[in-house]
N, C-alpha and C positions, 0 to 999 in steps of 0.2 A: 794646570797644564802638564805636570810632570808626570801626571796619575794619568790623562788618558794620553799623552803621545805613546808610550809605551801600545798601549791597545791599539791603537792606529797603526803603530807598528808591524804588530803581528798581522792584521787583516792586510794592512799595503803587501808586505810581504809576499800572504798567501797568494795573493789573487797577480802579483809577478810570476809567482812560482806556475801559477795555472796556465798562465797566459806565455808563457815560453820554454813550457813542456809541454810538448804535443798530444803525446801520451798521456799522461795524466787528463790533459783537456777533451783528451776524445772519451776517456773513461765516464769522467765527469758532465761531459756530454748524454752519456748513454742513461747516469743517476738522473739528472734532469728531465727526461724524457720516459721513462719507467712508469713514476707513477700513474702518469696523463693513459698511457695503456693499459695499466689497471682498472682506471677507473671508465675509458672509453667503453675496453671489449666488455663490460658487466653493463655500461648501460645501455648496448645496443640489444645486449642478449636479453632483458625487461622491458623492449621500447613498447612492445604494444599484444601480450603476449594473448590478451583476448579477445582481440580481434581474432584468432582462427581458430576461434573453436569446428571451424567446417571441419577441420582435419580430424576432428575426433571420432572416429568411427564408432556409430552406437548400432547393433543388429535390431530390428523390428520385425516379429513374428505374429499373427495374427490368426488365431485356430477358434474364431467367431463364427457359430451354427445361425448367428441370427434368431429372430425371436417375430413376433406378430402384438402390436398394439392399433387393440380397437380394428383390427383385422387389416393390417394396413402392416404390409413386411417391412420390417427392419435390420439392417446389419450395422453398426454402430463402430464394429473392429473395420470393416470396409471403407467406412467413412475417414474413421483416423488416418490410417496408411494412406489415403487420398491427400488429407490437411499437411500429411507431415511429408507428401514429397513435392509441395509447395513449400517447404519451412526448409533453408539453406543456415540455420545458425549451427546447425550440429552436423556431422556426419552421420543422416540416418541411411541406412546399409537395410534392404528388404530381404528376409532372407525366411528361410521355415525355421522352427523351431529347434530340429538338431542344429541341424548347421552354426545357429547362432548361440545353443550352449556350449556348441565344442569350440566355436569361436572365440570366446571369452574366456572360456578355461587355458585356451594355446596363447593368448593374449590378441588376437588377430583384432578382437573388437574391445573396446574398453568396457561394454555392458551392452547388455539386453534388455527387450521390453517385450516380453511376451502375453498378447492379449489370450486371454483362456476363453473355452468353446462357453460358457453361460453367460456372457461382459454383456448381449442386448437381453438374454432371458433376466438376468437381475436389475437392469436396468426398464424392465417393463414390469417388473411389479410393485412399482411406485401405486400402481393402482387395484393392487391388492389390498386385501385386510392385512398380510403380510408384508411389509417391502425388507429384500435385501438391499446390501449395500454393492454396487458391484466393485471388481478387481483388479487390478493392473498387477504381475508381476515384472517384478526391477530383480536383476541381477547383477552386480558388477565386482571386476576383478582388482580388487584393491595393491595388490602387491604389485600391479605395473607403474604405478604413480601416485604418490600421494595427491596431487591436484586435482588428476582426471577425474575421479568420484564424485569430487562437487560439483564439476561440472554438468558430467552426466545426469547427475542426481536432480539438477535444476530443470534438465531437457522432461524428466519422468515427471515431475511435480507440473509441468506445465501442460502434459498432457491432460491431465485430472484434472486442472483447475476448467479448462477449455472445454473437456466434456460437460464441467457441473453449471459450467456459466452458459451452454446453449440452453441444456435441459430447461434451466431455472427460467431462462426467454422464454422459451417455447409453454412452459406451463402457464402460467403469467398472462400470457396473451393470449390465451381460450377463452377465461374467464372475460377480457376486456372486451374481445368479439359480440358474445353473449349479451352482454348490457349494451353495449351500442346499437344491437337487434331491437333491442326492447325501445329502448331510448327514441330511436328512429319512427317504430309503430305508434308508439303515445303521442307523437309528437305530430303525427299523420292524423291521428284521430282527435289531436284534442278541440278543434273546432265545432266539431258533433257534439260531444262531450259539456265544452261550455255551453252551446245554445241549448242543451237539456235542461240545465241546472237552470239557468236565467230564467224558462220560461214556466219552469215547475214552481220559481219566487212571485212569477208572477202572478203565475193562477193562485197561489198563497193567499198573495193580496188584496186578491179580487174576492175572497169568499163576503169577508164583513159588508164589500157591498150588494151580493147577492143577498145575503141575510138582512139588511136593511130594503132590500126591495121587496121583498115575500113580506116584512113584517108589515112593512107601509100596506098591502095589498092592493083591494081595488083603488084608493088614492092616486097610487103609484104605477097604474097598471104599464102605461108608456114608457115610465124611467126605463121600471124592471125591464120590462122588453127588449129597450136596447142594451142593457147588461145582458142579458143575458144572448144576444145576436152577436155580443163581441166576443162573449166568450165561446158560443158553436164556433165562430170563425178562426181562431186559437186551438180549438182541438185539434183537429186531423193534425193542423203541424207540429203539436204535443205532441202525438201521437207517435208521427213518423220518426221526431230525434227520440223518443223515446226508445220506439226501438232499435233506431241506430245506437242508442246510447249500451241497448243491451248487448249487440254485437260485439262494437268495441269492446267492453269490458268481458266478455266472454274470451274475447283474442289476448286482452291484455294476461286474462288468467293462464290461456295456454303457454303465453311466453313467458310468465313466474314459473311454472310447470319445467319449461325448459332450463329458466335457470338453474333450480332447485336441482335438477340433472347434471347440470353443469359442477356447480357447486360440487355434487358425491363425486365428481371424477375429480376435481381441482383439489377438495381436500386432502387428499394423499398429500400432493404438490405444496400443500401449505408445510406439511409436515417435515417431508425433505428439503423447504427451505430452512425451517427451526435446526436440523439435523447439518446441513453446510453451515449454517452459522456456529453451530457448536464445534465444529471440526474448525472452522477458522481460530476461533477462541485458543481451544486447542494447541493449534499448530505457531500460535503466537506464543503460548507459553513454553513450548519445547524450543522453541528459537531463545527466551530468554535463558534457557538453560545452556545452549550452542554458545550462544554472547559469553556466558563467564566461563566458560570453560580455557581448559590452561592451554590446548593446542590450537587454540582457533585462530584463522588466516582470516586477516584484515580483507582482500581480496574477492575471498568467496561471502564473507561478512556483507560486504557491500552487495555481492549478488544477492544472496539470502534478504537481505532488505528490502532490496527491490521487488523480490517476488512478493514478502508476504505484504507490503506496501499494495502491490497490482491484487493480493487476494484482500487484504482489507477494503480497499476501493470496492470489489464484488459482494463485499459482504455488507457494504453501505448500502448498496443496491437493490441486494436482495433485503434487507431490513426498510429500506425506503418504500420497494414494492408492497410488500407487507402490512407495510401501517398504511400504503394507500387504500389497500382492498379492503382492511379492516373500516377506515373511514368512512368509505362509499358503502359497507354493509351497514353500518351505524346510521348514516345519513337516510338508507332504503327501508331501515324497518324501524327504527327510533330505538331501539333498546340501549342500554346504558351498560348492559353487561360486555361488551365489546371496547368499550373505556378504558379498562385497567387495560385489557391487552394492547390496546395502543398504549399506552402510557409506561408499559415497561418495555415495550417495543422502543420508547422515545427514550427509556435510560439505556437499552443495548445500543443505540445510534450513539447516541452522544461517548458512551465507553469505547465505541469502536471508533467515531471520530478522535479520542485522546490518543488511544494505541497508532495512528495513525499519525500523530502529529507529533509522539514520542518515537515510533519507528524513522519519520524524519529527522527527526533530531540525532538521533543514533547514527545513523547513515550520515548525516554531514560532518560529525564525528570523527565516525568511520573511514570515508573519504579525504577527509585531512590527515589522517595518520593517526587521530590520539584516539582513546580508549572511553566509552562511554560511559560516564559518570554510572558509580553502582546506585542510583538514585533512581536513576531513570531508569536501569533495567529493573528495578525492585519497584517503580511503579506500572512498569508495564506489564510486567509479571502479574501483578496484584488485580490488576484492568482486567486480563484478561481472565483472572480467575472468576471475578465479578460478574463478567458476561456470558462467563460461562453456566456460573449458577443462577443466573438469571434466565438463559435458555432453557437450560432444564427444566425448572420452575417451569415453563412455558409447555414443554414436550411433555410432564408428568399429567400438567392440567390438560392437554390437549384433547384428549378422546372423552374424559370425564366430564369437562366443564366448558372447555370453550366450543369444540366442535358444535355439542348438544346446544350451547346458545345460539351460533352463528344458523344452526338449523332450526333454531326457535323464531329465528328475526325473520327467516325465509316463508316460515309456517304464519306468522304473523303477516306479512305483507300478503302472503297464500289469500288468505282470510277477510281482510280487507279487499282485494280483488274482490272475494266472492260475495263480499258485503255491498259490494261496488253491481255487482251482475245483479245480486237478488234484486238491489235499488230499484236498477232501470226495469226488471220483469215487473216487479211489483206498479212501477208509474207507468207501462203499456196495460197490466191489467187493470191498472183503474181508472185508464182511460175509457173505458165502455162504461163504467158505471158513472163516470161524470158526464158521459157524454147522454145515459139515458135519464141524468137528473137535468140536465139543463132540456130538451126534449121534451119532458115532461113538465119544464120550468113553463115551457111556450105552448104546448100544448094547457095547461092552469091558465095563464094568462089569457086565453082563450075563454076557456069553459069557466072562469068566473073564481068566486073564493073560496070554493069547498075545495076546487083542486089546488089555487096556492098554499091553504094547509098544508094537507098532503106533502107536497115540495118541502115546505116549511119545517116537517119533521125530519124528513131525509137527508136534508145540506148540513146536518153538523154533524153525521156520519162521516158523509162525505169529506168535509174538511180538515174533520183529523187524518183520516188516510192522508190527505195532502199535505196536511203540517207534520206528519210522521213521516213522511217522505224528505219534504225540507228538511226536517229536523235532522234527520239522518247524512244529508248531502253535509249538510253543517257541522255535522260535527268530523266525518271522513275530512274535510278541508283543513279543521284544525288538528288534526292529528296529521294529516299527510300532507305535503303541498306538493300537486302535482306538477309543478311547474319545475321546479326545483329536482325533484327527481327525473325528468325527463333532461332539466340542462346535465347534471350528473352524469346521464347513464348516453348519453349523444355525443360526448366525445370522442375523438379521432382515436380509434383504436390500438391502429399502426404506429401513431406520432408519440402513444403513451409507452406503448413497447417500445418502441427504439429509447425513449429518454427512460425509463428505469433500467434499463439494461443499461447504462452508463451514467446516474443521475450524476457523477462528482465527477470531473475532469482537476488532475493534480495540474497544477504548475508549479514547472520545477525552476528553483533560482540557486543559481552556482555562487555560490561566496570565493572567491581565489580562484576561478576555474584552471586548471592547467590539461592541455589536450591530450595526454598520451601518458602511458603508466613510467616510459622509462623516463621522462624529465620530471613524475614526480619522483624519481629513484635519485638522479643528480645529487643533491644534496648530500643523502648519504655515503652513496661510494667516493663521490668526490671527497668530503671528509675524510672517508678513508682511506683513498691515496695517499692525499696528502701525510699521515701520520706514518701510511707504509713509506712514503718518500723518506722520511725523517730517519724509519730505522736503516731504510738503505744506507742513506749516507753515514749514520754512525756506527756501521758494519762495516766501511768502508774507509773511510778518515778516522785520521787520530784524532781524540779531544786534547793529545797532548802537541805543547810547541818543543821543538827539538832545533833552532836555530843554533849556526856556532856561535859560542864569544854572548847568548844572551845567560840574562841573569833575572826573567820574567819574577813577577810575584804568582803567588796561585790566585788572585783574583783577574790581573791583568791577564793572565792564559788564559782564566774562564771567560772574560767579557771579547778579548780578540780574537780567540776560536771560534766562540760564535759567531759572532759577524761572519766570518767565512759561510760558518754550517748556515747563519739564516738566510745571506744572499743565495746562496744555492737552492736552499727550500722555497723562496718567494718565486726562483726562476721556474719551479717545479708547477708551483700554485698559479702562477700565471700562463704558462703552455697548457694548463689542466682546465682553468677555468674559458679559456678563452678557446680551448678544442672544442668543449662542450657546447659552448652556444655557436660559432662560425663552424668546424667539423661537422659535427653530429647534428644542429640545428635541434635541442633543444631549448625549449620556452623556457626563456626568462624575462620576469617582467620589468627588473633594475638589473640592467646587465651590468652599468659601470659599479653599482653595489656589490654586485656575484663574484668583480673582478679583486675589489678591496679585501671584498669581507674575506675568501679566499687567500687569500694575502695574509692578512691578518690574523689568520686559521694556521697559515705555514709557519710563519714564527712562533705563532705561543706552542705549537706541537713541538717544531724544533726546539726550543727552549727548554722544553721538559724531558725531552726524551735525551736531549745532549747535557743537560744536568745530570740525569739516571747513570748515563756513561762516564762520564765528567767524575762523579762524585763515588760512587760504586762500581766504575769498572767492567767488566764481563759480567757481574752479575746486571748491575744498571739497563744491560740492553737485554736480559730475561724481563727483567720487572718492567721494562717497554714493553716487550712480547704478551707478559701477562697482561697489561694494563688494555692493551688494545683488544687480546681477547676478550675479557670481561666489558670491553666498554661494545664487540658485538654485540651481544645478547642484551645487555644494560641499557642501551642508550635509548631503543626505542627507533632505530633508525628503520625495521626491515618492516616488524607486528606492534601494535600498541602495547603500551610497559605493561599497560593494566592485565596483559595475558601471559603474560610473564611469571616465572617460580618469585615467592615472597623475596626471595635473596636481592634478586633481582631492579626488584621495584623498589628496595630500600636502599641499594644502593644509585640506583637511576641519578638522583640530587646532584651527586656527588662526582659526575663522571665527565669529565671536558668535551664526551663527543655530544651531551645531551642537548647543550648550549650552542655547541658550535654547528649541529645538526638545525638544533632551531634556526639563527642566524641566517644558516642557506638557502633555509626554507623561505622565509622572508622575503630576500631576493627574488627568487622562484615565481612564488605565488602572487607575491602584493605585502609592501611592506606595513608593519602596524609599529610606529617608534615606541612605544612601551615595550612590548617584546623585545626589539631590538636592542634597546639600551639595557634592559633587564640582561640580555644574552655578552653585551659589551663587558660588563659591568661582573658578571662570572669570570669571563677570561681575563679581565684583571685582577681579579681574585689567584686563578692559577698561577700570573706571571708573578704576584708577588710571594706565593707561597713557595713557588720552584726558586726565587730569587735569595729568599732566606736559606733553604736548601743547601742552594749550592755556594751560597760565601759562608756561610756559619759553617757548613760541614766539610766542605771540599778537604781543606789542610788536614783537617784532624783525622776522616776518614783516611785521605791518599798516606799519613805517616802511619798509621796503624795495620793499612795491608800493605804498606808498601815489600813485608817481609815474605809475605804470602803472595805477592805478584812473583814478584822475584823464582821463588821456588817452582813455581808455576811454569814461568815461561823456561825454565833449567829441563822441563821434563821433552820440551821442544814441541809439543801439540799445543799451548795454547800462547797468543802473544799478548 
């Protein structure tokens, strides 16, 4: 009791001394209420600063001559400027093309987008033997803001992506039209079609017992007879589907004909798909080099994910489309050479599904504040290099081997049509000569048995023509089934284009969501007041007791000063934390938490920084000064540590805002108690290592300067 009344002492004291001097109380008033301003006015200034990017004035220039596809005029730059003044995320500003470099050079715009006069001539020679790629230029004025450029920069990347995802529809869905034409006709015709073939099996059938009637002869003369009145009465309507059967197949050729047309226009379109997807690959791999880079903003991070997240979705898409058409050509002409190219079509899907599922991963990351494992960029990295050599592969084989097959299968089915036409010409021409053997059948029957002979030589002529007919129908069936092609190619053309142009819809799931940029800032400047609180006060109050008539120890000073310095810092931590969620109405999801842990954040600061003073003096409130500048950059509080100089990152462990930042966050967002106690469990670590500090050192340090204070304060500049 001897050991702490003395302490009690001192704090009783002070807080008389506060409390019936005015002056003093109004000062200490003003310390109290300082830092809650530092950390209010910073988090009003981050509450929500990307909500207005309308304000960013971007120029848009447009010197597009247009072009002509398939004789059908096109202006493509006219289009845009249309889309984009429906699009309010950006300030787009229409302007000519001086106006809007001189705009950007005077600063008046942050950047420009000028379309050049060839953007629809190179985008219509997709259906050349040459295709260019077309242009966009992007200009922006980097020295008005470091921010504005990423921003900007996302507005120009989304124009490209917009243009390449109509393109990629609109090719796509020719090709589905096409088959749907055909699909429709076969499927008009194929009742004709089947009563051919049924009724050419049947006359098949019938031959063995015409040949049994002629053998039998005059025995037989009646049977024959009626075989052969059933079989005149079967002709003519052989006949007629026969030549129905010809037409049809004459039309089905024409509409292979058209496909095969189709086809040489869509080819280009297959190619500048292979060609976006390589640019996707690409542009995944230049982002994981953005990711490790040392200046990179968490912020625009986030943006950047999102995008190449919306261009990976596109590139699902367009690889889904792909391997559809490839399958539906596989399934129309049977060839197997079309296989592999689905099947590495199916390892770019699934690399682009990981890069997709690691870009998520990264971005949730990102969006928490920490730094993505160098694991994950080093496999996304790797993904994408994989896809990309896999594309190539694809683009190198394209003109030499796949093209050439896909137009072999075409040639192939060509072929079979025409094997399909000859058929039925062939079973109308030999319609007349079955019809003058059975004729002839009844006329023998007739005239007795020299003329059944006769007959009797000529039907196994005739009946191979008809079992080389069958034969022929039979084996067309097993190599094609026309059923099957006709369900294929009779789907809803419209309903296939809209779902490949979006086959994957993300859903997105928020972990800790918090609504607004500046409450996820809270945490850290609140932190940081509070430790600015701390130095105020010890800027301001002595760490020394100056009572008359006492005779303190140096440890009973150290422990009853404080109490003063940390009631004052708790009163700090409490107007601070409780501005933030009632004032400012930022989201907290443990507010009574926000209020403690803040609390508990005031003391251990105060603690160390009134030790630093306490035990070292004038110097002690630099080495505060220092400590807090290094624990900026250190902590992790603004950008992920991981983009931070080595110095940096290796000190991060070791620095009290790291833990006390964590802590806040917790509150904030959704508490997880392993963190928390983890971050509990550090600041008791500081308070015991500033507590050895300052009883082991205090005495020995304050007698050894005490000669060097002295001389100091003589010279009258410092106290």
């Amino acid at each position: 009791m001897k050991t702490i009344k003395p302490i009690v002492s001192i704090y009783t004291q002070d807080l008389k001394k506060i409390v019936t001097n005015w002056a003093a109380a109004i000062i200490l008033s003003g310390l109290v209420c300082l830092p809650s301003l530092y950390a209010w006015f910073n988090i009003l200034a981050s509450w929500d600063p990307y909500s207005n990017t309308a304000g960013l004035a971007i120029a848009v220039a447009s010197n597009d001559e247009g072009a002509e596809i398939r004789g059908k005029p096109v202006n493509l730059g006219n289009e845009i400027i249309a889309s984009l003044q429906d699009n309010h995320t950006v300030g787009w500003t229409f302007v000519h093309e001086r106006e809007a470099m001189d705009g950007v050079q005077h600063g008046d715009y942050y950047a420009a987008i000028v379309i050049p006069a060839d953007f629809s001539a190179r985008i219509a020679t997709v259906l050349s033997d040459n295709p260019r790629k077309a242009e966009i230029d992007y200009f922006v004025n980097e020295k008005i803001n470091a921010i504005a450029p990423k921003i900007t920069a996302k507005g120009a990347s989304g124009i490209s992506d917009e243009v390449s995802r109509s393109f990629v529809k609109t090719a796509n869905g020719i090709i589905f039209s096409m088959m749907n034409e055909i699909g429709v006709e076969l499927e008009a015709e194929l009742p004709t079609i089947q009563k051919v073939r049924d009724l050419i099996f049947k006359l098949e059938s019938l031959f063995p017992q015409m040949n049994a009637a002629v053998n039998t002869g005059l025995d037989e003369i009646g049977r024959t007879n009626a075989i052969v009145d059933q079989a005149q009465t079967h002709l003519p309507l052989v006949a007629d589907l026969a030549q129905a059967g010809s037409d049809a197949a004459a039309r089905l050729e024409d509409l292979l004909d058209q496909t095969d047309t189709a086809l040489d226009a869509i080819s280009p379109g297959m190619k500048q798909d292979l060609l976006y997807l390589q640019q996707a690959a690409e542009a995944t791999e230049q982002l994981t080099v953005i990711l490790q880079g040392a200046r990179f903003v968490p912020s625009l991070a986030s943006a950047e994910l999102e995008r190449m997240d919306r261009r990976l979705n596109a590139a699902l898409g367009v690889t889904g489309r792909m391997m559809a058409l490839f399958d539906r050509l596989h399934g129309l002409t049977g060839l197997s050479g079309t296989a592999p190219v689905t099947s590495k079509l199916q390892q770019v899907e699934n690399n682009l599904q990981q890069q997709e599922l690691l870009v998520s991963q990264i971005k949730q990351a990102v969006d928490k504040g920490q730094q993505p494992a160098d694991q994950l960029i080093a496999s996304l990295n790797q993904l994408s290099k994989d896809t990309s050599a896999r594309i190539s592969d694809l683009l190198n084989r394209y003109d030499s081997e796949i093209q050439p097959e896909v137009q072999q299968g075409i040639d192939r089915a060509k072929q079979a049509s025409r094997k399909a036409h000859t058929l039925m010409d062939e079973a109308a021409r030999s319609i007349p000569d079955v019809k003058q053997v059975l004729d002839n059948a009844s006329s023998g029957l007739a005239a007795g048995k020299q003329e059944l002979e006769r007959i009797r030589e000529n039907l196994p002529a005739v009946e191979a023509k008809i079992h080389r007919l069958a034969e022929r129908i039979r084996a067309f069936e097993q190599e094609d089934s026309l059923n099957e092609i006709i369900d294929l190619l009779k789907n809803d053309a419209q309903r296939e284009s809209e779902f490949f142009a979006e086959p994957v819809v993300v859903k997105e799931n928020k972990l800790f969501p918090i609504p607004n940029y500046g409450s996820g800032m809270s945490p850290f400047f609140t932190t940081l007041s509070l430790w600015v609180g701390a130095l105020l006060l010890v800027s301001l109050l002595s760490v020394e007791v100056h009572h008359p008539g006492s005779n303190y120890r140096s440890y009973q000073v150290y422990f009853g000063r404080y109490m003063t310095f940390a009631t004052l810092a708790v009163l700090q931590s409490v107007l601070c934390t409780l501005g933030d969620i009632y004032l400012l109405g930022t989201f907290v999801a443990e507010k009574l938490w926000f209020v403690l842990f803040g609390m508990l954040l005031s003391a251990v600061f105060m603690l160390v920084v009134y030790t630093l003073v306490s035990v070292f003096g004038n110097v002690g409130k630099a080495m505060a000064i220092v400590l807090l500048v290094l624990q900026l950059a250190g902590s992790g509080g603004t950008f992920p540590i991981q983009l931070t100089p080595p110095f940096f990152q290796a000190v991060h462990p070791y620095l009290p805002f790291t833990y006390a930042i964590s802590l806040m966050r917790e509150a904030v967002g959704g508490m997880l108690w392993d963190i928390v106690l983890r971050d509990l469990l550090m600041m008791g670590m500081y308070v015991g290592l500033t507590l050895v500090i300052g009883l082991a050192l205090k005495t020995w340090i304050n007698q050894k300067s005490a000669r060097l204070v002295e001389k100091a304060k003589e010279s009258g500049l410092l106290h």
